[in-house]
FIKOL-15375 format. One record per residue (C-alpha): residue number from 1; x, y, z. Coordinates in pm, whole numbers, plus 50000, padded with zeros to 5 digits. Example, Ala and Ser with C-alpha at 12.3 -4.5 7.8 and 13.67 -1.06 7.14 Angstrom:
<pts>
 zavo    px    py    pz
    1 51230 49550 50780
    2 51367 49894 50714
</pts>
This chain:
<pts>
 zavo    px    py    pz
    1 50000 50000 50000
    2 50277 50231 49980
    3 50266 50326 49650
    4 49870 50438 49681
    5 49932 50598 50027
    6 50238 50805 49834
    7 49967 50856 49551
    8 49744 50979 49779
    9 49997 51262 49975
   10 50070 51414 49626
   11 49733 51429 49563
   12 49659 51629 49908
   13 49913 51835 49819
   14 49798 51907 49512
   15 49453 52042 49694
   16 49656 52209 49944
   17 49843 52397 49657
   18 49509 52467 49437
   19 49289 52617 49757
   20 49612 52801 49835
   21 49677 52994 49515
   22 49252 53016 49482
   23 49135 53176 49822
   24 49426 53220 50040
   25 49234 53089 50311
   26 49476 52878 50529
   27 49253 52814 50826
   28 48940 52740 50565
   29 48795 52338 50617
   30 48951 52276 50230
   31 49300 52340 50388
   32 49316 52228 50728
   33 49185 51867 50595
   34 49398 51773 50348
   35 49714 51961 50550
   36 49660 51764 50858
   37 49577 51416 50635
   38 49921 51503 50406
   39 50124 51502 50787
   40 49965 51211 50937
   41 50018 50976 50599
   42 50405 51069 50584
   43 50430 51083 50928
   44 50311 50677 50913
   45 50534 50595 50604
   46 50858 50661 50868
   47 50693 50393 51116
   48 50482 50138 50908
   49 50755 49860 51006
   50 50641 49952 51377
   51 50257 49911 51292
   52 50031 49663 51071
   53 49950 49748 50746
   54 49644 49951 50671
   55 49346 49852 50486
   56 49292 49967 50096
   57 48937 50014 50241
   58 49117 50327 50471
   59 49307 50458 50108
   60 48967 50478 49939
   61 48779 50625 50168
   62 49017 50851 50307
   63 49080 51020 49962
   64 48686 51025 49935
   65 48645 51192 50243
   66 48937 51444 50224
   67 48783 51540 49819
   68 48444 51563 49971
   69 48484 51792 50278
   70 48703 52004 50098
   71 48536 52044 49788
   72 48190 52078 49884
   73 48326 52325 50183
   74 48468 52513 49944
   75 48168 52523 49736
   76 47932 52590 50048
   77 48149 52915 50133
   78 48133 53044 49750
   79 47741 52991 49709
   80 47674 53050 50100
   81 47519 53433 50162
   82 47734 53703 50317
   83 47649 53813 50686
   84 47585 54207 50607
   85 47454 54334 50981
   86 47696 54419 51227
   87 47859 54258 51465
   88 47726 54120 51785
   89 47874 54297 52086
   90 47895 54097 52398
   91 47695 54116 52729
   92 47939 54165 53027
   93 47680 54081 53293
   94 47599 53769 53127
   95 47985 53681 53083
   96 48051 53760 53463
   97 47779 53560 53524
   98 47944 53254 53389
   99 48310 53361 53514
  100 48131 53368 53877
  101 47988 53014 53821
  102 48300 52887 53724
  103 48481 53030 54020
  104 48256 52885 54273
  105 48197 52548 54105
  106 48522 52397 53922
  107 48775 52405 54180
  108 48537 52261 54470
  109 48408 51950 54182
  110 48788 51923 54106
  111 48916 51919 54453
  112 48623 51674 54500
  113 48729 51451 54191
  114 49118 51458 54279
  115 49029 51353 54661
  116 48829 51042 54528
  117 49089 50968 54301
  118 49347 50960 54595
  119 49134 50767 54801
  120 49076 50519 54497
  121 49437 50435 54424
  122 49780 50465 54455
  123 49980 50794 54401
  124 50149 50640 54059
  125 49783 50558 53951
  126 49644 50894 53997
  127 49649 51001 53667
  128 49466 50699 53518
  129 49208 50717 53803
  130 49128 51050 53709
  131 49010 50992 53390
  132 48858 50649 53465
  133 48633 50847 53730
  134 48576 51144 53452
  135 48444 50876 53175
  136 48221 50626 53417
  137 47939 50715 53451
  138 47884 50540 53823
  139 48279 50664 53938
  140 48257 51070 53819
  141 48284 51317 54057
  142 48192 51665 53870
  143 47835 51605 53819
  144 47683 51873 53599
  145 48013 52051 53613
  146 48127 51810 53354
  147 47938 52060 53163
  148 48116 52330 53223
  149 48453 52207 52974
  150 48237 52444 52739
  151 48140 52704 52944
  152 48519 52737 53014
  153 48605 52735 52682
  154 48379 53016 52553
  155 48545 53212 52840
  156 48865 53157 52679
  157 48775 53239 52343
  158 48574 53555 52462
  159 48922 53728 52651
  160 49145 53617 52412
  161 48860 53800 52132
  162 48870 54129 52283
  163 49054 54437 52139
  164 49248 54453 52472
  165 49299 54151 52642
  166 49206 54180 53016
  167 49546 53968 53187
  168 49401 53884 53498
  169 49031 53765 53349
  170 49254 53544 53103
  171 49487 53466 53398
  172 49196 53343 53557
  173 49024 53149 53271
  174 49346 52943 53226
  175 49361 52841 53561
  176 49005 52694 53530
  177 49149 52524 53178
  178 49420 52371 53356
  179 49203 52265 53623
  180 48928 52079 53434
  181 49204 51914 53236
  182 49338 51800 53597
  183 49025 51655 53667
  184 48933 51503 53332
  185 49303 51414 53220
  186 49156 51445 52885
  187 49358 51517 52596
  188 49048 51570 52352
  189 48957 51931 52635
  190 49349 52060 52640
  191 49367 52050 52273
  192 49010 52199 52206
  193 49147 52505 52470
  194 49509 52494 52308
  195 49312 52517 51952
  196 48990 52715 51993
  197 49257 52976 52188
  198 49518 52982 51889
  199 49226 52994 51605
  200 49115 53294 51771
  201 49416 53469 51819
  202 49506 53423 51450
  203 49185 53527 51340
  204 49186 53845 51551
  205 49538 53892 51418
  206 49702 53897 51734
  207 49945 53613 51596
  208 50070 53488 51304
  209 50003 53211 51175
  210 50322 53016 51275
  211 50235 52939 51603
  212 49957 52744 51562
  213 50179 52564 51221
  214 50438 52486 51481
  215 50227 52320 51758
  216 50071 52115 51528
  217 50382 52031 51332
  218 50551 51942 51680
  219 50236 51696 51812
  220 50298 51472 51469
  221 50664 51529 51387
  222 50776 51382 51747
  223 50696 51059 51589
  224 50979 50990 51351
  225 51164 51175 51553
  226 51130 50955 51850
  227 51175 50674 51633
  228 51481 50753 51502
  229 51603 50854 51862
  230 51502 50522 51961
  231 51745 50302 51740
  232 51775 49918 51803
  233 51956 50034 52136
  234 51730 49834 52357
  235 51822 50051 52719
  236 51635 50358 52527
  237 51354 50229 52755
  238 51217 50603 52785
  239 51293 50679 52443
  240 51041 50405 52359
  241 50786 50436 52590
  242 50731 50801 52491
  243 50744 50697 52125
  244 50488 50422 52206
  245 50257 50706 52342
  246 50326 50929 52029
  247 50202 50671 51804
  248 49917 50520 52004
  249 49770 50907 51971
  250 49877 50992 51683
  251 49870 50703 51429
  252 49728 50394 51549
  253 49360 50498 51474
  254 49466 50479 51090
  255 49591 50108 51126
  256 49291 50043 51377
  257 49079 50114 51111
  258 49130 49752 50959
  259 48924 49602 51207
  260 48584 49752 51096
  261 48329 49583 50916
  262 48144 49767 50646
  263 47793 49841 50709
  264 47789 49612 51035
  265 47526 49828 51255
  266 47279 49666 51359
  267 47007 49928 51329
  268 47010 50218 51062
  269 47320 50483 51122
  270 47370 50381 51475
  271 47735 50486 51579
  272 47694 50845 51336
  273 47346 50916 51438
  274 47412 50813 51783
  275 47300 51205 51953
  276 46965 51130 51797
  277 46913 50773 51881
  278 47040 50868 52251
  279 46740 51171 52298
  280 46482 50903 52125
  281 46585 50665 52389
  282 46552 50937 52661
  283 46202 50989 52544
  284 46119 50615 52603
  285 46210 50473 52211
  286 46292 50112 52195
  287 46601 50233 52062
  288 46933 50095 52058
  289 47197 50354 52166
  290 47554 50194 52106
  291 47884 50264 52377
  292 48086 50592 52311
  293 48399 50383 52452
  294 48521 50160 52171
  295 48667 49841 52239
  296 49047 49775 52192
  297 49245 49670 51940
  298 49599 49572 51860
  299 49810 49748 51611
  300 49993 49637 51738
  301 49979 49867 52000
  302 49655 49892 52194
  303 49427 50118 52116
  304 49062 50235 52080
  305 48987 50518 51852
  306 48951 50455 51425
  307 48992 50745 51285
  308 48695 50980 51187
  309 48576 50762 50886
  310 48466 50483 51127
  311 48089 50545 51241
  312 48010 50620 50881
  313 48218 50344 50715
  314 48031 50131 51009
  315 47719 50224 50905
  316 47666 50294 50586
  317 48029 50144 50428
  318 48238 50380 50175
  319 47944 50526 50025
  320 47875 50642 50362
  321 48225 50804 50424
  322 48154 51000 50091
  323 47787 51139 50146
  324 47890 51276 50535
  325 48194 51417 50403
  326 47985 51651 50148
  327 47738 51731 50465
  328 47948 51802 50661
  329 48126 52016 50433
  330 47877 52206 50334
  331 47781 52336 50725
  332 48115 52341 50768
  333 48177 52564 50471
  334 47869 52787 50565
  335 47967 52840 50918
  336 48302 52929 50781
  337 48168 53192 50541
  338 47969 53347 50821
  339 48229 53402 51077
  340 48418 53540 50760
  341 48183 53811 50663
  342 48138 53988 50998
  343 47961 53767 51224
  344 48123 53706 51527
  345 47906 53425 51698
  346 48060 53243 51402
  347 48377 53308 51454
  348 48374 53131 51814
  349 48185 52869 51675
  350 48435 52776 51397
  351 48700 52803 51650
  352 48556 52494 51845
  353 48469 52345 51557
  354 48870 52434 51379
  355 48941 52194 51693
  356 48718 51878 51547
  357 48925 51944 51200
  358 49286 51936 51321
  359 49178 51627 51552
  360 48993 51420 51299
  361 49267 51148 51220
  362 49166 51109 51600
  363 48818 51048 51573
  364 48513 51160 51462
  365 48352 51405 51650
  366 48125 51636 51444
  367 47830 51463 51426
  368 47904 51268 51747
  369 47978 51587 51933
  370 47650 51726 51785
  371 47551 51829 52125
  372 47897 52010 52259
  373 47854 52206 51925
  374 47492 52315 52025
  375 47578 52377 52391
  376 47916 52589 52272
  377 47669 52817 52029
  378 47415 52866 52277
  379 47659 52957 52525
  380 47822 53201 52299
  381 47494 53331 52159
  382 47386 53450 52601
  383 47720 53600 52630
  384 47616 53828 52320
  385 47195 53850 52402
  386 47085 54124 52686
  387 46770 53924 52804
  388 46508 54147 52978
  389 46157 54064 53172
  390 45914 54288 53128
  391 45613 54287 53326
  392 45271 54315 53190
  393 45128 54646 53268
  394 44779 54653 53469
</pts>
């Protein structure tokens, strides 16, 4: 499979190249998918020997998918209408609101998460106690705090937004970012904070775009250059732990792919519908609503994530990973040409969502994070709204 994966880079760079010279638009869906696909495929041609092959099925559909987003995001921001009111100015009372929340709620549910956790195991375990608590339903700790990963990160994108920063409100936000992360140990929150914060930097030209080029150049390039670090010197025992981690991140969910099974669901869209399926069950559906933790496999490294093809390959097979790659595109593409024409809502929203692109060789978490895109809009759209009660005069 070499010779299609190389096939495949040149043609990714090819898109990169065209979009490029065309729009300009580096942060645009049609760029950030086929950039981050073009680093993760060469990035896996230095350490295929270390991992199993991957599946022509994972070629196919990943060129399908990559042609589809981009394309028909592309298309959505052409054909998409221009936001021509003004911008939204946000509510103060409503953002102290939140910030006040926050300060009285997050550090007592963390404190209360990293004291069970303690109790629960020993200090060397912490870590993996944490997040075992923060993803089991019967072990967390935060409650409806869990919530608040969003509320947080609207904060963050709302200081780091304004013409003039306010330090100690940032100061402040961060500390609540670091301390949800302590309680989650959840690598899926820091990077939507490290991301979301970044995007909206760059996009209120407060950096270049560099910064954000280098982190994410530095999460992928550590592989091959922990594997060549690592050597057949078998005392590099650090060396190749940390490489193990780099790759179980970064690249197994493109071998882990393999396992799947075409169309396999057992009722109709199961795994990408899943949001849907989960409120029809709430609402007393006989319904089947299918495990967000994925079982493991070996690549032969353990691991548990497929890449963001998976629910619809699952479900619907490559025909699937096609038709969700044009849908998503095109609200992807809209939202895009919203926050690009003056409205600011959009711009916040795009942010979190700029987060699901640069992760998506992760997993796939648009439609299955249907909900945390909701909650992040809403939340955005009261920090913006001034809500008044009147009462009814006699």
């Amino acid at each position: 499979m070499v010779t299609e994966i190389i096939v495949l880079i040149v043609l990714f760079i090819i898109m990169i190249t065209f979009f490029a010279l065309k729009t300009k638009e580096v942060m645009a869906p049609w760029s950030v998918t086929p950039g981050i696909w073009t680093i993760i495929m060469v990035s896996y041609l230095f350490v295929r020997k270390e991992l199993y092959a991957i599946s022509p099925d994972f070629v196919y559909g990943l060129a399908l998918w990559v042609i589809g987003l981009s394309v028909s995001s592309y298309f959505s921001f052409c054909f998409f209408p221009s936001y021509k009111k003004t911008s939204w100015l946000p509510y103060e009372k409503h953002i102290d609101i939140l910030t006040l929340l926050t300060l009285v709620l997050v550090p007592f549910a963390v404190l209360k998460a990293v004291q069970h956790a303690m109790v629960m195991s020993s200090p060397d375990q912490l870590m993996l106690t944490l997040r075992e608590q923060a993803i089991s339903p019967e072990e967390n700790q935060l409650g409806v705090v869990k919530y608040f990963v969003y509320v947080i990160n609207v904060l963050l994108m709302l200081e780091l937004g304004r013409k003039k920063i306010r330090k100690f409100r940032l100061s402040l936000v961060i500390v609540f970012c670091f301390l949800f992360f302590i309680a989650t140990m959840s690598k899926t929150t820091l990077l939507t904070y490290i991301f979301s914060g970044l995007y909206i930097l760059y996009a209120n030209k407060k950096i270049s775009l560099k910064p954000i080029l280098f982190f994410g150049l530095f999460l992928v390039a550590m592989v091959p250059i922990m594997y060549i670090m690592r050597g057949t010197d078998d005392t590099n025992t650090d060396s190749e732990t940390l490489g193990n981690i780099l790759v179980i991140y970064i690249l197994s969910s493109v071998v882990a792919f393999s396992y799947l099974t075409p169309c396999s669901s057992s009722q109709w869209g199961e795994i990408t519908l899943r949001p849907f399926y989960n409120i029809l069950h709430g609402l007393g559906f006989n319904v089947n609503v299918v495990d967000t933790i994925q079982s493991f496999v070996l690549v032969p490294l353990p691991t548990n994530v497929y890449t963001c093809l998976a629910p619809f390959y699952q479900d619907f097979g490559i025909t699937g990973i096609f038709s969700f790659s044009i849908i998503e595109g095109l609200i992807v593409g809209a939202i895009y040409k919203l926050s690009k024409t003056g409205l600011n809502l959009m711009i916040y929203l795009y942010a979190f969502i700029f987060t699901l692109l640069m992760t998506q060789f992760f997993d796939e978490a648009f439609f299955q994070a249907i909900s945390a895109i909701l909650q992040t809009f809403i939340l955005v759209y009261f920090c913006h709204v001034k809500i008044i009660f009147k009462r009814k005069e006699k």
